[in-house]
C-alpha positions in Angstrom: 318.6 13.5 160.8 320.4 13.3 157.8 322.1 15.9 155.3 322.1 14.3 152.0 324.6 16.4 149.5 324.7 15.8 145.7 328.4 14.8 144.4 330.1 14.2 141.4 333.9 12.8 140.5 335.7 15.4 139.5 337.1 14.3 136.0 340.9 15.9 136.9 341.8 14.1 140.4 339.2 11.6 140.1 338.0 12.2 143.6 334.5 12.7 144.7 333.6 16.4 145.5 330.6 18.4 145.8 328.8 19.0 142.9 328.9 23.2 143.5 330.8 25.4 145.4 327.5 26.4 147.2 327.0 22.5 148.1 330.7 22.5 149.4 329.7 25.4 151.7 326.8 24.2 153.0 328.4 20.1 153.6 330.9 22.4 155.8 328.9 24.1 158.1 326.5 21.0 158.7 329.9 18.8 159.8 330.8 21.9 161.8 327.3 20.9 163.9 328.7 17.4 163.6 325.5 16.0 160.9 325.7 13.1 159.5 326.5 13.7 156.2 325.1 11.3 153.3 327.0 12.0 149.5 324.9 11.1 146.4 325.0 11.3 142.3 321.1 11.6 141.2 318.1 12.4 143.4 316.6 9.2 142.7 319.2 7.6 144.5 317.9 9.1 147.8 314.1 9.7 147.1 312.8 6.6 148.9 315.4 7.1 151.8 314.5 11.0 152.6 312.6 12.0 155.3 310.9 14.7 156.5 313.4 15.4 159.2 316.6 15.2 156.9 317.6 18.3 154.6 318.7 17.8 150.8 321.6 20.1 149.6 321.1 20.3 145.7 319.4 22.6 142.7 316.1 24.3 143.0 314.3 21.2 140.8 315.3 18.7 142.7 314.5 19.9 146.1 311.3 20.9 144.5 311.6 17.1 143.4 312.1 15.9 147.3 309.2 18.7 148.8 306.3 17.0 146.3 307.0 13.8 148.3 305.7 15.6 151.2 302.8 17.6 149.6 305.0 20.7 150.4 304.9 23.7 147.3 307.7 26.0 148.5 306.3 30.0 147.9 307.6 31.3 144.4 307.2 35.2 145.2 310.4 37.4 143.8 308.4 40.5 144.6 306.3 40.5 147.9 302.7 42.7 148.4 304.1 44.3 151.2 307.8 45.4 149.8 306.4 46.6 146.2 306.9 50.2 147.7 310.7 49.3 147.3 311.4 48.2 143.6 311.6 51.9 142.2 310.0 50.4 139.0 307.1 49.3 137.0 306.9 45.1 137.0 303.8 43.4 135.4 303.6 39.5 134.0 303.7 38.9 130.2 304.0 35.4 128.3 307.3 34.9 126.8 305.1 34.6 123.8 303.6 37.7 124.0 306.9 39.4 124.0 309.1 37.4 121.2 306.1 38.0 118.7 305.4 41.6 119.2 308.0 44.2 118.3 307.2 46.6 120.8 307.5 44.3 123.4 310.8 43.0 122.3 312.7 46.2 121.4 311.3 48.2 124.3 314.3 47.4 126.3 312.5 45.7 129.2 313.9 43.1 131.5 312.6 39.7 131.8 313.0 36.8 133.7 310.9 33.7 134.1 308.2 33.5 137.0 309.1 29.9 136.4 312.6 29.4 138.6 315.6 28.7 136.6 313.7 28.2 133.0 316.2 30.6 131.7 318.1 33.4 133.2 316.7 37.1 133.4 318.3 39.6 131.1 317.3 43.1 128.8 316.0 42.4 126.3 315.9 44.8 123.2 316.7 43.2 120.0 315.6 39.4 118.5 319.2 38.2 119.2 318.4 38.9 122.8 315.3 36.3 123.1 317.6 33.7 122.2 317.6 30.7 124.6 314.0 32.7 126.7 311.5 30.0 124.3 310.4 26.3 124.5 308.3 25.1 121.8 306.3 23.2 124.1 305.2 25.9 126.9 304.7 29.5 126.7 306.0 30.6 129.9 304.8 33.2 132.1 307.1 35.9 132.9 307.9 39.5 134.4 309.3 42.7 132.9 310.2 45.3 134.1 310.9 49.2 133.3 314.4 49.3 132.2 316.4 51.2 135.7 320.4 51.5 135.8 321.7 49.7 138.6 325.1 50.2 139.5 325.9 47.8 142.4 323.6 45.1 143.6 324.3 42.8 147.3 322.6 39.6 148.6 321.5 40.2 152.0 320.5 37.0 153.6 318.2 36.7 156.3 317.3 33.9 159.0 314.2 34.4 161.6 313.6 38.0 160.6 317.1 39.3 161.0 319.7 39.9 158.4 323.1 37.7 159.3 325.0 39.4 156.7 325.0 41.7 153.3 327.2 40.7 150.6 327.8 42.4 147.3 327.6 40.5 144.2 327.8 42.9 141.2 328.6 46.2 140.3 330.8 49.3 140.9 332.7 49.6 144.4 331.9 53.2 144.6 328.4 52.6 145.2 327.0 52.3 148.7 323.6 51.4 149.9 321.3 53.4 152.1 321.1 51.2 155.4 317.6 53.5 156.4 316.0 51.6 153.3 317.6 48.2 154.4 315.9 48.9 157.7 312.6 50.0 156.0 312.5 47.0 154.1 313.4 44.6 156.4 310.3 46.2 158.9 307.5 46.0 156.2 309.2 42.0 155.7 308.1 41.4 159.1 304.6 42.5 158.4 304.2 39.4 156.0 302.3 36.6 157.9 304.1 34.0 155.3 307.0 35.0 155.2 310.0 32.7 155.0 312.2 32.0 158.3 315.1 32.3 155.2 315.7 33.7 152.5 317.3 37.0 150.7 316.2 39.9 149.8 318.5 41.0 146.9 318.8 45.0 146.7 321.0 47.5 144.2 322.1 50.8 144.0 321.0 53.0 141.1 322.9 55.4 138.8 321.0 58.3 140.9 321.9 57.1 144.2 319.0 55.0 145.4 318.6 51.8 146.9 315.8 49.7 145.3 314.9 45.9 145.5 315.9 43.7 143.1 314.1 40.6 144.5 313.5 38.3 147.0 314.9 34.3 147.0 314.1 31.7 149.2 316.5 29.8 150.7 316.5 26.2 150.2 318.4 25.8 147.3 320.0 29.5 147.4 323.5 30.4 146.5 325.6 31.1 149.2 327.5 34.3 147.3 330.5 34.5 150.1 328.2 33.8 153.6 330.3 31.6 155.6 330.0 27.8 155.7 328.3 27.8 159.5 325.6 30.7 158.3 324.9 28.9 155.3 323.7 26.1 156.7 321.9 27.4 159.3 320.0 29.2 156.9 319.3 26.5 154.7 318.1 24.6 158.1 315.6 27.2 159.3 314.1 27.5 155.7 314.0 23.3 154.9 312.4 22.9 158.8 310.0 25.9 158.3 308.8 24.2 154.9 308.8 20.6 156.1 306.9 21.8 159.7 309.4 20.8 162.2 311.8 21.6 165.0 315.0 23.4 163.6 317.7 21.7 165.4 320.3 24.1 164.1 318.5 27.0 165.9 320.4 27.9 168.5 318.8 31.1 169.6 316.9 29.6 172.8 320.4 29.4 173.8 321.2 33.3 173.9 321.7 34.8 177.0 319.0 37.0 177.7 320.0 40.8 178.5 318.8 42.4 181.5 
């Protein structure tokens, strides 16, 4: 098995260092397990040499990239059947189209974000100045909007075989707090899903009237690590890259809990 993690020379020191923070994390906890770690610049450096047993640390497209060599489409579902209960808002799917040429659409004050990961990055939008950047002359891309809510504070909480390792806030006002009775609701109608990821996170916030709502749900093998420590961040991205490519997780070391009597 093999880690491969994208690099680039940083233009100051000249030395070769991960190409994100999030890839330096991850290249940490894997030679904490003592993996052999394999550096490269371009994923078609690597393509011929992966295999399905090796893991690939580098952007959602090109893992997506590495995955299609295996026949394997990864699930692109920000807003679950079964947790729907929890958003505490009205989300539908639109064209970008659709909303840039009608008026109402576009100065209704709705946020939007592209079904399509990483085509460009979710905002509000209420004025034509806001829809710059959200177009491509060549594809009218689907997306979601949703009701406009106030929210406060917002935290990652990540979450490897059905049990969330740690919650970490991202955004927002310190004085807000989550409700952990909604965490636990969620995470209990989660378990419900048949497909459900082994990792992933399920991103919740904290409104201006006090309740906790989800935001959305990521999976986890290109996710950012937003403060999880080195050793859980790799773990997680094992569980998710092993559930995907249908194979043993070496880095689950659960079977080696003692059991409680």
């Amino acid at each position: 098995m093999k880690i491969y993690v994208k690099v680039k020379k940083n233009s100051n020191s000249g030395l070769v260092i991960p190409h994100s923070h999030n890839m330096a994390v991850a290249m940490d906890g894997f030679a904490e397990f003592g993996a052999e770690i394999v550096p490269y610049y371009e994923i078609s450096d690597i393509y011929r040499m992966v295999t399905r047993e090796d893991i690939v640390i580098d952007y959602i497209k090109q893992c997506n990239f590495i995955f299609s060599k295996f026949d394997v489409e990864p699930i692109e579902d920000d807003y679950p059947e079964c947790l729907k209960e929890f958003l505490g808002r009205k989300i539908w799917k639109d064209t970008i189209d659709s909303v840039c040429s009608n008026e109402e659409k576009w100065s209704a004050g709705w946020f939007v974000k592209p079904i399509k990961s990483k085509v460009f990055t979710g905002k509000t939008i209420s004025s034509l100045k806001d829809l710059i950047g959200c177009g491509n002359y060549s594809e009218n891309y689907e997306v979601y909007c949703s009701e406009p809510v106030e929210i406060k504070r917002e935290w990652r909480c990540f979450i490897t075989y059905d049990e969330i390792i740690d919650i970490r806030p991202y955004k927002g006002d310190y004085h807000y707090s989550y409700d952990p009775a909604i965490v636990d609701a969620i995470m209990a109608k989660f378990k419900t899903w048949d497909n459900r990821p082994m990792a992933c996170s399920i991103d919740i916030g904290v409104t201006s009237d006090n309740k906790t709502i989800l935001i959305e749900m990521n999976d986890a093998y290109a996710l950012g690590s937003y403060g999880l420590t080195d050793i859980k961040y790799a773990k997680l991205i094992s569980a998710r890259w092993s559930q995907l490519l249908n194979r043993e997780d070496v880095f689950d070391f659960r079977k080696y809990r003692v059991s409680e009597k």
